[in-house]
TORTI-176669 format. One record per residue: residue in one letter; z, x, y of N, C-alpha, C in turn. Coordinates in steps of 0.1 Angstrom, whole numbers, padded with zeros to 4 digits, always signed. Example, Ala and Ser with C-alpha at 12.3 -4.5 7.8 and 13.67 -1.06 7.14 Angstrom:
BEGIN
A+0078+0132-0057+0078+0123-0045+0078+0132-0033;S+0071+0128-0022+0071+0137-0011+0079+0129+0000;
This chain:
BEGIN
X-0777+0538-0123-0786+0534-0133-0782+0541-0146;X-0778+0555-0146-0775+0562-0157-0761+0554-0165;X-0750+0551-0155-0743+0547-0162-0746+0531-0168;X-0750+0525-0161-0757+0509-0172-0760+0513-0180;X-0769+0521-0184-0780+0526-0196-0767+0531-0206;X-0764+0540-0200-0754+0548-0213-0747+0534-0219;X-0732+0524-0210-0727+0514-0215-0736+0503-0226;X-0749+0498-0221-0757+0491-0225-0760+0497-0243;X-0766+0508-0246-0765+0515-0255-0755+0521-0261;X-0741+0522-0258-0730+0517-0264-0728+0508-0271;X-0728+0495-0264-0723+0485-0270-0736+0479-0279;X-0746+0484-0278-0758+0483-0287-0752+0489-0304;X-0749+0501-0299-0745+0507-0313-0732+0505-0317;X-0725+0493-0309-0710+0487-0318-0716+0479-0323;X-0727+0469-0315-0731+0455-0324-0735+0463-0338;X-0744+0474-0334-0750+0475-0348-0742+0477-0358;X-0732+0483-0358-0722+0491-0366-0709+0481-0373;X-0712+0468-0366-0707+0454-0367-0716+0448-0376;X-0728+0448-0375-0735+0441-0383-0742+0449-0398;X-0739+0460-0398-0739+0471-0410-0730+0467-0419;X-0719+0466-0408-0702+0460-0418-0699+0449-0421;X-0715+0436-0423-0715+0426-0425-0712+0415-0418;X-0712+0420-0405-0701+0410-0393-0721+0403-0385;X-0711+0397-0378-0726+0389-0366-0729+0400-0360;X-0751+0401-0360-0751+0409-0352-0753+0409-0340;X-0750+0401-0329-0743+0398-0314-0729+0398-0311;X-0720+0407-0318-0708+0409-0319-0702+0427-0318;X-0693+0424-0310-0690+0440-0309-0681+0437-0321;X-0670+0452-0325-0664+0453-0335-0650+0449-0327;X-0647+0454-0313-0638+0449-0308-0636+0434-0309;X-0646+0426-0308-0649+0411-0308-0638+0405-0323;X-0648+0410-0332-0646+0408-0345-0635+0409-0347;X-0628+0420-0347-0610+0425-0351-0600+0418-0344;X-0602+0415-0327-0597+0398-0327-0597+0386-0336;X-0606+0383-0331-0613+0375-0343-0608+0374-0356;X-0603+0382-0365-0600+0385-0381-0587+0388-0378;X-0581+0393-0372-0567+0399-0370-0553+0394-0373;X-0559+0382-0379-0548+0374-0388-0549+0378-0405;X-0561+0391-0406-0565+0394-0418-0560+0410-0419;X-0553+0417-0428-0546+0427-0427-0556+0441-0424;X-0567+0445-0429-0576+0448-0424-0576+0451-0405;X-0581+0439-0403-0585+0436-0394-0573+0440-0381;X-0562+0440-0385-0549+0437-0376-0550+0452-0373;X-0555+0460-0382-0553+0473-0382-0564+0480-0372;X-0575+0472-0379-0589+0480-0368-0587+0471-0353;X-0581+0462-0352-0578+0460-0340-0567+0469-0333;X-0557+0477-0338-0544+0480-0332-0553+0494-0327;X-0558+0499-0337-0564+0515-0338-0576+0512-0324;X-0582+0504-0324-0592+0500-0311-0587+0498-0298;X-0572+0490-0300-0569+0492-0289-0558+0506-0282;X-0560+0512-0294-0552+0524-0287-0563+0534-0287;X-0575+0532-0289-0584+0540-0283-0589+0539-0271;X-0587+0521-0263-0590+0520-0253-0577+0516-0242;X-0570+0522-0245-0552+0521-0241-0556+0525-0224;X-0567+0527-0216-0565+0522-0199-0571+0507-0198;X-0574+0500-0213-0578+0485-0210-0567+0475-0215;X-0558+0471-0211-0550+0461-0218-0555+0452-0228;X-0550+0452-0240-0556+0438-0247-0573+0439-0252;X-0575+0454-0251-0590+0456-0251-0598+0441-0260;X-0593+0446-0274-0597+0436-0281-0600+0416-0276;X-0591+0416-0277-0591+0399-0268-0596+0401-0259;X-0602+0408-0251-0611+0407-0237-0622+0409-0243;X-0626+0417-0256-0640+0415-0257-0642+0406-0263;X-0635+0397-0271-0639+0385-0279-0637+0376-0271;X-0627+0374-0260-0626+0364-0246-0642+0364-0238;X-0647+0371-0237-0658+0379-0231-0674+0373-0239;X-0673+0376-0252-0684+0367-0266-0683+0353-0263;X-0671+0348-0260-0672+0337-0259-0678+0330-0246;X-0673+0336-0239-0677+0334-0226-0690+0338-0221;X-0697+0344-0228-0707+0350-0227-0715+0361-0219;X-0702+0370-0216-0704+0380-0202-0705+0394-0211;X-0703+0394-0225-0705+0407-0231-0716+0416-0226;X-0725+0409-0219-0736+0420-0212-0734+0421-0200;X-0723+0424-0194-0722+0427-0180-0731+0437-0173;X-0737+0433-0159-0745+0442-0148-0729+0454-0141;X-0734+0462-0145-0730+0473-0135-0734+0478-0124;X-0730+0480-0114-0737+0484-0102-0741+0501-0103;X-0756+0498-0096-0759+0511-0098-0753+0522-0084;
């Protein structure tokens, strides 16, 4: 249970921190930096994201693969 809660409120405070920086606010930042990453900016907050999450391949495109698909709120088992 603890861990759903903690994840859940994570990704609560990327949306928000997405939508402070003008982006959609049902969007992670991961989402977005796919998303823009044809934009020089953007190429960068994606590379730097995904080498923060470097045990997830492709972090980025999985979370914007994920928005689209509509699974960004995944159940974790308790």
């Amino acid at each position: 249970m603890a861990k759903k809660y903690i994840v859940q409120v994570l990704i609560g405070i990327d949306q928000l921190g997405n939508a402070i920086f003008g982006g959609w606010a049902d969007e992670t930042l991961s989402s977005r930096s796919y998303r823009l990453h044809h934009k020089k900016g953007w190429l960068i907050a994606e590379k730097f994201i995904n080498t923060l999450f470097f045990f997830e391949k492709d972090h980025c495109r999985m979370a914007y693969e994920a928005e689209l698909n509509r699974k960004q709120t995944f159940t974790l088992k308790t």
